[in-house]
N, C-alpha and C positions, 0 to 999 in steps of 0.2 A: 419283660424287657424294660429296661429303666427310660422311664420318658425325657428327652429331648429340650434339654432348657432352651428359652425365649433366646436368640443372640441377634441382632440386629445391626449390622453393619452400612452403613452411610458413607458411600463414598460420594462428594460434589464436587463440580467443577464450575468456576465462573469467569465468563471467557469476555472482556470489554471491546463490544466491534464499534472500534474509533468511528465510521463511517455511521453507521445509525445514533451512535453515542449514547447507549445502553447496554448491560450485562446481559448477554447470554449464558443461561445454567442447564448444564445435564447432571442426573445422579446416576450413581449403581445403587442397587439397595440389596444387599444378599442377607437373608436370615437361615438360622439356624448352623450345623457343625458343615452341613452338607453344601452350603453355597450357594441355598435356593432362591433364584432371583424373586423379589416382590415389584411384579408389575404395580397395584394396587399403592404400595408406599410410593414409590418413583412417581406416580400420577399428581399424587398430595403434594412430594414436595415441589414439581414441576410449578404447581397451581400456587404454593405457597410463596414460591420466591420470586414469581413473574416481573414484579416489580420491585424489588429488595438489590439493591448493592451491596453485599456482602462486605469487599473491600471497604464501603465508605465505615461501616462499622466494626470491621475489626482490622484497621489500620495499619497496625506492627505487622512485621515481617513472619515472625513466628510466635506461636499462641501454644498452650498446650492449659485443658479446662479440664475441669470436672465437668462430666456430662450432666450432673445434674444440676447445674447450673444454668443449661438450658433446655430443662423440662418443661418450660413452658411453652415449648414448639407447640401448635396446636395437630397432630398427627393420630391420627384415632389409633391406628396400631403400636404404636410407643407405647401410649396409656401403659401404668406398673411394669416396664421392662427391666426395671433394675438399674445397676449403677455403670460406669464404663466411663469414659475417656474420650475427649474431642480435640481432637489438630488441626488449626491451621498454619498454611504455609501458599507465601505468594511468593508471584517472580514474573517478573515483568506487568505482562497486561492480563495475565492467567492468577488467578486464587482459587485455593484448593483446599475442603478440607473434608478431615475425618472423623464421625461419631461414629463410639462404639458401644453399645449397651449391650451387659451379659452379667449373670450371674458372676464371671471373674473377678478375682481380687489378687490375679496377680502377674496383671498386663505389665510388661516391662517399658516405662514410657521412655527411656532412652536407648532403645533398641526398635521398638515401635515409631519414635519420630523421626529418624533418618531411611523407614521404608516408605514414609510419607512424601519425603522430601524427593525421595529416586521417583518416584509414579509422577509426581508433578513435573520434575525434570524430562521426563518419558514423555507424554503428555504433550508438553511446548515443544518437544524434539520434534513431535509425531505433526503437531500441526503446522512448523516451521515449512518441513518437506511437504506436504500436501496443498498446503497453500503457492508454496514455488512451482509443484509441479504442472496446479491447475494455472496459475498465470502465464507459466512456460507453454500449455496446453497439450501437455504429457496427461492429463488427467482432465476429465468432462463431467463424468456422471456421478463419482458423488462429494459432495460437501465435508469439507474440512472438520463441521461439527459431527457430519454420519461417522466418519474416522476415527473421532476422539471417544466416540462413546464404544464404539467396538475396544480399543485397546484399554478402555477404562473399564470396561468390563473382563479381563484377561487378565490384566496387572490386578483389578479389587479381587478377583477368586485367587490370585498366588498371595496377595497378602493375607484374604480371608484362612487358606488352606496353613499357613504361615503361625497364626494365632490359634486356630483350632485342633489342628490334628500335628502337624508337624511342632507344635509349640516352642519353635526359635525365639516367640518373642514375649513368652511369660516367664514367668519367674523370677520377678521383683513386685515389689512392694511399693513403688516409687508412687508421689505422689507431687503436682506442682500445680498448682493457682495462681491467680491473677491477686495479691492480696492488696485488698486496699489500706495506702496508707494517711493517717491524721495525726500532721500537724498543730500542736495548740504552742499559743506563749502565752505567757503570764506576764505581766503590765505593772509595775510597782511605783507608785514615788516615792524617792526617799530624797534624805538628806544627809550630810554628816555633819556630827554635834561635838563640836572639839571638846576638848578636857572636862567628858563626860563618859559613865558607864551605864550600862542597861545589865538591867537583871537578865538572865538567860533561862529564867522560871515563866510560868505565866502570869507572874504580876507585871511582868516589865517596865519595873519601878525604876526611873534614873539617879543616878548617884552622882557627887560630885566627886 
């Protein structure tokens, strides 16, 4: 039976409760073809981003990285996963994003980023009603964050199910970076020297 590549799916969520005036984060973490949730990873990055504002560092609305750009996650199960794809995408007081590390090389990033974008729209739908219904007192016992992690695990196994087996969203080659770019200029004095010529050699001896 042929073994089972490393695949490591990263779904997070970071929710800004105005009232404390800190981010709250939950992950999905599903590995392999099969959708199998990692308790174990989701603990790490719980622990990892406790005090991390996502949004404060990655700003823009939408982001689309080479995941190995940040392999410098400190996650002991990542260690050599290989290569893959990360998405961010905010809205509102909610930021959301996706790494994906797998053997693949031929995730389709613009068919893959607009399922990104419907799960975070899903997501703020989900806690809009939950939050009205507990204030309306349609709802008591559970918490608007217990709700978001339920459907974020429901929506991350259709997208997981999406790229693995059903493969709607491979089959490109696409690739897009943040590339940075540098500006230089170049500073000259000159002067102009009337009813005079310059050799255009490198002696650039003048002539009358």
């Amino acid at each position: 039976m042929e073994e089972i590549k490393d695949i490591y799916n990263i779904l997070g969520c970071e929710y800004l409760d105005e009232e404390l005036g800190h981010p709250i984060h939950f992950f999905q973490v599903l590995e392999n073809e099969e959708a199998k949730t990692s308790v174990n990873l989701r603990r790490q990055l719980n622990q990892l981003f406790k005090n991390v504002n996502i949004s404060n560092i990655f700003d823009e609305k939408d982001i689309i990285l080479e995941a190995l750009k940040l392999s410098s996650i400190p996650l002991d199960d990542l260690e050599n996963s290989g290569t893959g794809i990360t998405l961010f995408k905010s809205k509102d007081t909610m930021f959301f994003f996706n790494m994906f590390l797998s053997n693949f090389n031929d995730i389709n990033l613009s068919k893959a980023s607009p399922e990104i974008k419907q799960i975070l729209k899903a997501l703020q739908g989900v806690f809009r009603r939950v939050d009205y219904q507990i204030k309306e007192g349609f709802r008591s016992q559970d918490s608007p964050l217990d709700v978001l992690e339920q459907n974020l695990e429901m929506l991350g196994k259709f997208y997981h199910w999406q790229i693995c087996q059903e493969v709607s969203l491979r089959g490109g080659i696409e690739q897009s970076t943040i590339t940075p770019v540098i500006t230089s200029a170049l500073l000259m004095k000159a002067s102009i020297i009337d009813n005079l010529e310059v050799c255009n050699g490198n002696c650039g001896k003048i002539y009358s």
